[in-house]
N, C-alpha and C positions, 0 to 999 in steps of 0.2 A: 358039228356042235352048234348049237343055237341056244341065245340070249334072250331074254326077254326083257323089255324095257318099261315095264307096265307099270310098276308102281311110279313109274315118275309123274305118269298123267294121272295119278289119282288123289296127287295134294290140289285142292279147292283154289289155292291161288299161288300164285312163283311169288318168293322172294324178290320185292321191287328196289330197284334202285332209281336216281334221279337221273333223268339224259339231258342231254345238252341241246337240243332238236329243238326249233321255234314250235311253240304250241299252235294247234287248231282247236279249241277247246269252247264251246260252247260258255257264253256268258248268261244266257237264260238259264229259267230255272227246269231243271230238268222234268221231262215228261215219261209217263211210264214205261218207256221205252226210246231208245235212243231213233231222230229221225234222222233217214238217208239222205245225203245230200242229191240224191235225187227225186225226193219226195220234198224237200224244199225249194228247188228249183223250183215245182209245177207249182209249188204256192207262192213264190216270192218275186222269184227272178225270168220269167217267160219271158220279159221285155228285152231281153238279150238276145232273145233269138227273132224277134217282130223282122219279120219283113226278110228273113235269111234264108239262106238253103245251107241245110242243118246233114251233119255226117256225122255219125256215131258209133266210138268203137267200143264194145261190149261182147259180152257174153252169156253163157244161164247164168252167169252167176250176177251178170247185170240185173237183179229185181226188189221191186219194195218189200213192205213188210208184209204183205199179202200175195208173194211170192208170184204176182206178175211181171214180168220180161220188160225191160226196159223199151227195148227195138219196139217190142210191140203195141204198149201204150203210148210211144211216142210218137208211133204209126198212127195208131187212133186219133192223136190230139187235133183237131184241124188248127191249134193255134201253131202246132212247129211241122215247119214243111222239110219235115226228116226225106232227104234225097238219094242218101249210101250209107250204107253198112260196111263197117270197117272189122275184120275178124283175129283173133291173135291166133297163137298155137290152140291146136285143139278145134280151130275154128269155131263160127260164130252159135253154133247149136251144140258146143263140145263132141260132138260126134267121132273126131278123130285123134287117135293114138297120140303117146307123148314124142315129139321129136319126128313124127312124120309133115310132109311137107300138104301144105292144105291150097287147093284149089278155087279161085275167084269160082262165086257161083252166083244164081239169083234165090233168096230169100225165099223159099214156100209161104212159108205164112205171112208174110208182109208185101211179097213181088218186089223188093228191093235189090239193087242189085249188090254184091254183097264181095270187097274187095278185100284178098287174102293178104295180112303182112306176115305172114308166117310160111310162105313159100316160095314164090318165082321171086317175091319183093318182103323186105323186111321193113320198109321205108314210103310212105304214099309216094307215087311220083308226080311229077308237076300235072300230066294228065289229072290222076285224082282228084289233083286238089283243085285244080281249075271247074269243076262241078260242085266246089262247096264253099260258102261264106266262114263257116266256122264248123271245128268236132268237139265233139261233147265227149268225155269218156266216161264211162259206167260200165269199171268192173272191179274184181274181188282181188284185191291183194290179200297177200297170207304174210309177211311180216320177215320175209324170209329173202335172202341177197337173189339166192337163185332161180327166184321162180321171172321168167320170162314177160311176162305180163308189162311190167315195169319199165320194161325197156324199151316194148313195143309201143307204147303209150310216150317212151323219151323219142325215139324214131317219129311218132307225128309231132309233136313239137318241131323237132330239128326242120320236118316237111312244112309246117305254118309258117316258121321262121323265116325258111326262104320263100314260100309264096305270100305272104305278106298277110296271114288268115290268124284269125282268132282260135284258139283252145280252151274248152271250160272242162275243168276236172270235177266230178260231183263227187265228193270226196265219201267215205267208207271207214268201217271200224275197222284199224289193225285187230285180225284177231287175236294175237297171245300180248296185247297190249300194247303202251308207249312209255313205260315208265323204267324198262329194262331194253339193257343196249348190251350186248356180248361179241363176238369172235374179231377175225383179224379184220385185216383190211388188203382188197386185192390190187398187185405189183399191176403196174404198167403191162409188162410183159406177157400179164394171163390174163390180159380184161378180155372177155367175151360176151355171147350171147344172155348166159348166165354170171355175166359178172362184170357188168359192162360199165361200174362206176365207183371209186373207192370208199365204197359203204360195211359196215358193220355185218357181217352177216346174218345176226335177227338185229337188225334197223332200228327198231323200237320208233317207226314213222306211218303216218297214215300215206294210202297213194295222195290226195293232195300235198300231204306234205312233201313227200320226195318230188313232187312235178315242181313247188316250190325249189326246191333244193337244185334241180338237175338245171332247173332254169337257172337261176341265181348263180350257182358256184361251180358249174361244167360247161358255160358258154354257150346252153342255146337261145336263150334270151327270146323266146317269140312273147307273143300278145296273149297272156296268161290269167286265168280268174279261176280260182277257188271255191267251188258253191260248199259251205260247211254242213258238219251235221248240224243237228240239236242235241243237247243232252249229254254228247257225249267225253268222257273223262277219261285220262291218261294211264290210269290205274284197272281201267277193266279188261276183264276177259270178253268173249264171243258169250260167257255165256250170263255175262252184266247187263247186256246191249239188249234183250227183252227180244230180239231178231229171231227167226228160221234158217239157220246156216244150210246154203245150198252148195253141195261137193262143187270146188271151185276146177279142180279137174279129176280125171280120171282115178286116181291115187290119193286124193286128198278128199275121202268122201266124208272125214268129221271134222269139225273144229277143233275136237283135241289130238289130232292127227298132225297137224300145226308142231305141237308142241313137240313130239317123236322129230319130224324132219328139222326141228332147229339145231336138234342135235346130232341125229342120223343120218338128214340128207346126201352130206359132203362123201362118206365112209364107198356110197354103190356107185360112184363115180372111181371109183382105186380097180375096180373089178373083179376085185380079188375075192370080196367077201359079198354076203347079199345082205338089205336091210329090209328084206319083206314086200319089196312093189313085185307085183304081181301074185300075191297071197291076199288072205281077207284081212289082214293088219299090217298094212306098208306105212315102213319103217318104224313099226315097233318091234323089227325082231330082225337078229343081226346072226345072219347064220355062213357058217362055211362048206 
């Protein structure tokens, strides 16, 4: 038997409620389109990286609004002497399967060398970090407790913290919003890879904000900065932000795909029932 969950992505906007989460919220007046905090960075804040040897973890889904690759214009920049590539699950070209283990490789397009936390290491080791002044991250959160990203991004923190390095997070739209906060909150006893922090299950928090948060209220306390967007407000969707939603992985190839797994995700973890991954609509459809 199989369900279909379709009309729920077809209301225009969720019913919002107020969360509790410190705002990132742009004080200027907005532009026609929401900007990247990493498209602020290259205009505002480069001085942060003068004179440093620069590591950055990213992904495809690390790009502007012109749908260029973070790694790679960063490669371009003569002003940031980008040194390593730091890669999560999926690794740094999304190339590889969900929950398979990804291999340190060197970068094709950049010749960078290109360090996996999503396999032999989940955590930069002091080696790594000893080859970089500060990481920058630029990648695509989905809004969602379980998706891995998050954590790997809490993992270099924890590694700055004890090598004594700087972390800039370039912060990014949640896409099903920050104005709605929903599920439990996970036990001690079942914190993991996927659930590595007692968060709400859709968060209703940008990645800057949770790198705020993990620092502040989970004890890893390193040398932290926030590059903001522009524009952007607590009340939008992915498809308010004026942006090109690039599949952040494998399975999550639309932004209103987002909104299926906030409520489906947890169900294809039971094993019992399937919620559509590995079909053309994963997790809008919940079959046995």
């Amino acid at each position: 038997m199989i369900f279909s969950l379709a009309l729920f992505a077809c209301s225009p906007k969720l019913q919002q409620k107020t969360s509790s989460v410190t705002a990132i919220e742009s004080t200027e007046p907005s532009p026609t389109r929401v900007v990247l905090g990493n498209e602020n960075f290259l205009r505002n804040y480069l001085h942060l990286v003068k004179g440093k040897r620069v590591g950055l973890l990213t992904n495809p889904s690390g790009v502007d609004h012109r749908l260029r690759g973070t790694a790679d214009v960063f490669a371009a920049d003569s002003s940031i002497n980008l040194v390593a590539l730091f890669g999560p699950e999926h690794g740094i070209r999304g190339a590889i399967y969900a929950g398979e283990k990804v291999a340190d490789e060197t970068d094709p397009h950049t010749g960078l060398p290109v360090f996996s936390l999503y396999g032999k290491h989940r955590k930069p080791t002091p080696e790594m970090m000893d080859l970089v002044d500060v990481i920058l991250v630029d990648i695509q959160d989905i809004g969602v407790r379980a998706y891995t990203y998050i954590y790997t991004m809490a993992k270099v923190m924890e590694a700055a913290a004890q090598a004594g390095k700087q972390v800039i997070v370039l912060d990014r739209p949640n896409p099903i919003g920050g104005a709605q906060v929903e599920g439990n909150l996970v036990q001690p006893d079942f914190y993991s890879f996927v659930g590595l922090y007692p968060i709400p299950y859709r968060h209703g928090m940008t990645i800057g904000e949770l790198a705020l948060l993990f620092n502040r209220e989970y004890g890893i306390h390193c040398d932290l900065k926030v590059i903001p967007m522009l524009g952007w407000k607590r009340d939008m969707l992915w498809e308010d932000t004026g942006l090109p939603w690039v599949p952040t992985s494998p399975h999550v190839p639309h932004w209103e795909t987002v909104l299926f797994m906030s409520a489906t995700g947890t169900i294809g973890e039971l094993h019992a029932v399937s919620e559509g991954v590995g079909y053309t609509s994963p997790f809008e459809l919940i079959g046995a």
